[in-house]
Each structure stands twice: as C-alpha cells, then as structure tokens.
C-alpha positions as CSV (number, residue, x, y, z in Angstrom):
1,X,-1.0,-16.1,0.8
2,X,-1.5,-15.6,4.9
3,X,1.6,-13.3,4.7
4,X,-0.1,-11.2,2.0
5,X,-3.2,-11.4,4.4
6,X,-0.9,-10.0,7.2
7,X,1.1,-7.3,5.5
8,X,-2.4,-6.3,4.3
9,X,-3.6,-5.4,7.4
10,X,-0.2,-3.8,8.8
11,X,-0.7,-1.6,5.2
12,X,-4.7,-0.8,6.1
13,X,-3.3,0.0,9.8
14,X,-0.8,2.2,8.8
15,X,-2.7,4.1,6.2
16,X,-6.2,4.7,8.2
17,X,-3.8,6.2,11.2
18,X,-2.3,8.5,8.4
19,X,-5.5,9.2,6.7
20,X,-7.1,10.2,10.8
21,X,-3.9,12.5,11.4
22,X,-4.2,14.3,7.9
23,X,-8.3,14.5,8.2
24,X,-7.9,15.8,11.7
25,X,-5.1,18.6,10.6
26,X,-7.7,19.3,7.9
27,X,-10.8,20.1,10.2
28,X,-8.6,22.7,11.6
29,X,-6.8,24.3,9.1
30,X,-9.2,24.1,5.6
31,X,-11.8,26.4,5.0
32,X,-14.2,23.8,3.4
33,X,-14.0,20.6,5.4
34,X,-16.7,18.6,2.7
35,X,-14.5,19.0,0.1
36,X,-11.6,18.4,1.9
37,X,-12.7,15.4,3.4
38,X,-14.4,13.8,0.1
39,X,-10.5,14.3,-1.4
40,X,-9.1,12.9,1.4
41,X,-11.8,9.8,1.1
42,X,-11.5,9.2,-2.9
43,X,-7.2,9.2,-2.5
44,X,-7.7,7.2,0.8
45,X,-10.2,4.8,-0.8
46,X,-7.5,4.9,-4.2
47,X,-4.6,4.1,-2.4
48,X,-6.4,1.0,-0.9
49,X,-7.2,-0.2,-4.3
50,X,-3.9,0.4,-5.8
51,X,-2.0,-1.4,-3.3
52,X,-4.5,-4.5,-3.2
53,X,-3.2,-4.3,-7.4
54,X,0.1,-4.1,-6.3
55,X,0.2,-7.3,-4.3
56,X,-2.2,-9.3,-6.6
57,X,0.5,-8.0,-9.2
58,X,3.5,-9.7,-7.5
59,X,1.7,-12.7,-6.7
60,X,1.1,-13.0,-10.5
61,X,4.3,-12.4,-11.4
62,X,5.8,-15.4,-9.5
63,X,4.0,-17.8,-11.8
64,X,5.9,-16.3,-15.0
65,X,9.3,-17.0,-16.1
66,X,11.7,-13.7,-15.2
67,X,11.6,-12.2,-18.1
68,X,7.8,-12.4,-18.4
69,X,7.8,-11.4,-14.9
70,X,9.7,-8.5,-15.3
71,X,7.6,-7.3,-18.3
72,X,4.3,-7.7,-16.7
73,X,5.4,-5.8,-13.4
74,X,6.6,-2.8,-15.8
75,X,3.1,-3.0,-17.2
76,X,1.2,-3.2,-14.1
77,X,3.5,-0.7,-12.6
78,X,2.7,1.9,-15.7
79,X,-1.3,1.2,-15.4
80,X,-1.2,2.2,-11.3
81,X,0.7,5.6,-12.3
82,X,-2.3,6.2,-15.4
83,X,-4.6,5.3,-12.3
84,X,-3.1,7.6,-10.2
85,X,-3.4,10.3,-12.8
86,X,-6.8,9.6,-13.5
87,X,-7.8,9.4,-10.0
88,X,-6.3,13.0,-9.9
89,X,-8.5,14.9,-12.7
90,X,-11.6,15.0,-10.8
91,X,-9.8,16.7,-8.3
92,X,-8.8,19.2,-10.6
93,X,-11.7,19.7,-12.3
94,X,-14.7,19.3,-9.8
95,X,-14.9,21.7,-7.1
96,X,-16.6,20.0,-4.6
97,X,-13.3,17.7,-4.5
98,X,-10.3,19.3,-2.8
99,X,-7.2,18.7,-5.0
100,X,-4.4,18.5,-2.2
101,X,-6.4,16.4,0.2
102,X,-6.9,14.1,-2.7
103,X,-2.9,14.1,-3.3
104,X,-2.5,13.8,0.2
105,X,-4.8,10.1,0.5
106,X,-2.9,8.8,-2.4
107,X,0.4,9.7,-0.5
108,X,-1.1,7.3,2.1
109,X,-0.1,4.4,-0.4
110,X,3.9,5.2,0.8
111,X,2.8,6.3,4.1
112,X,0.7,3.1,5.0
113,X,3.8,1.0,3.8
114,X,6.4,3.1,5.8
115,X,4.0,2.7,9.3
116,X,2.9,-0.8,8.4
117,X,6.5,-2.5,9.8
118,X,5.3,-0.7,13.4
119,X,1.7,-2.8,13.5
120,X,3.3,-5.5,11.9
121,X,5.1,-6.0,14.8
122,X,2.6,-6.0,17.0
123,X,-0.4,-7.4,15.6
124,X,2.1,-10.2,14.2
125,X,5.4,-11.0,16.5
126,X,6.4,-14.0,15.6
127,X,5.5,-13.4,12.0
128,X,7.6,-10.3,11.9
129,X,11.2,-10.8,10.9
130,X,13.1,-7.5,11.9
131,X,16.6,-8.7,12.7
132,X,19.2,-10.5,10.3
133,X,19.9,-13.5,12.5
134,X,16.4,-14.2,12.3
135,X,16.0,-13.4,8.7
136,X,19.5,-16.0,8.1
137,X,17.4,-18.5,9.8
138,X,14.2,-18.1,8.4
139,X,16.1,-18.1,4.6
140,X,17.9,-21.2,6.3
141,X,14.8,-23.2,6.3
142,X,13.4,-21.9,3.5
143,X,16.4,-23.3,1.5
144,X,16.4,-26.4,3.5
145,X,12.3,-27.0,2.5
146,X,13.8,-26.5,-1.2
147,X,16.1,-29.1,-0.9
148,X,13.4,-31.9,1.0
149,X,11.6,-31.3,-2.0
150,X,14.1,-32.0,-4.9
C-alpha cells in the first residue's frame, strides 16, 4: 500500500503542474477567466477522484480470482467513463462552467500519469525502478520471497 501512497503523490505532482500550465495559458488567452477556471477546477478536482477509484479498483481486484478480477475491472472501468460523461453535462449545460477547460482537467487524469514517472524519480529514488536490470532484480526477489514462503 506505501507504493500506492507514492505513485499517488507522483500522479497529484504531475497533474497540479499540468492543471498550473493550462490555468496559466487560460488567464491569457480566455475571455472569461471564472468560468474558465471553475472548468478547469471541477475536471481537475474529477480527475483526482477518478484515479483515487482507479487504484482502489486494482487493489480490489487482487483479492478476486482472474476471472472475477477481470469482470470487476471492466465494470469499474465502464462506471469511470459514465463518470466522466456525467462530470461533462454541466459543462455543457451551465454557462458559468467553461466546457473545454472542463475537458482539459479531466485530460489531467493521462497527463498526471505521463509526468508522474519524472517526480517519481525524484521525490522516490530508490523506490523508482526505471531500468531493466533493476526491474530483473527487484522481480528476482520478489520471486525468491514467494518461494521462502511456500
């Protein structure tokens, strides 16, 4: 569960540094920064929520058999894309709520996960497996703690 912890924090990094750039192109380019902020804030604020679902969602997963496992990540998977649609309508329908900024935050869900590896590294160095000799060892010991245990 630390790791979660970690790659929680590289994802929250990654995403806030994404949401700053996007809010600061906005200021300068948007005609009405309110609404194009509030977007910004409810698909930043989504995206948050929708990755902590994610991670609780694989986490569950590993206590069902595979094919269990399998079904209940499709279903998870299916209810983030209906939450993603329905965090969307407001910003088609309310005004006050700029529809692309909105898109934009919820991008930050891929975004944060694409920048996360960079803080990762950094916040987390000798956490953060980035080479395949390493990753052979670390799978090395892993496999080894399997077989102590049988």
């Amino acid at each position: 569960m630390e790791l979660v912890k970690k790659t929680f924090v590289g994802f929250l990094c990654g995403l806030l540094v994404y949401a700053l750039m996007v809010e600061l192109m906005g200021v300068f380019f948007s005609g009405d920064i309110i609404s194009y902020s509030l977007g910004l804030l409810i698909g930043v604020v989504a995206a948050i929520l929708l990755f902590t679902h994610m991670a609780w969602t694989l986490d569950k997963a590993l206590d069902y058999p595979e094919a269990g496992a399998t079904k209940y990540v499709r279903t998870q998977t299916f209810l983030r894309l209906l939450a993603m649609v329905i965090v969307m309508l407001p910003g088609l329908v309310i005004e006050k709520i700029q529809f692309i900024s909105l898109v934009l935050g919820l991008l930050g869900l891929k975004i944060g996960a694409l920048i996360a590896p960079f803080f990762l590294r950094r916040l987390y160095p000798d956490d953060f497996v980035t080479d395949e000799e390493t990753l052979s060892r670390v799978l090395e010991d892993d496999e080894d703690k399997e077989d102590d245990d049988n």
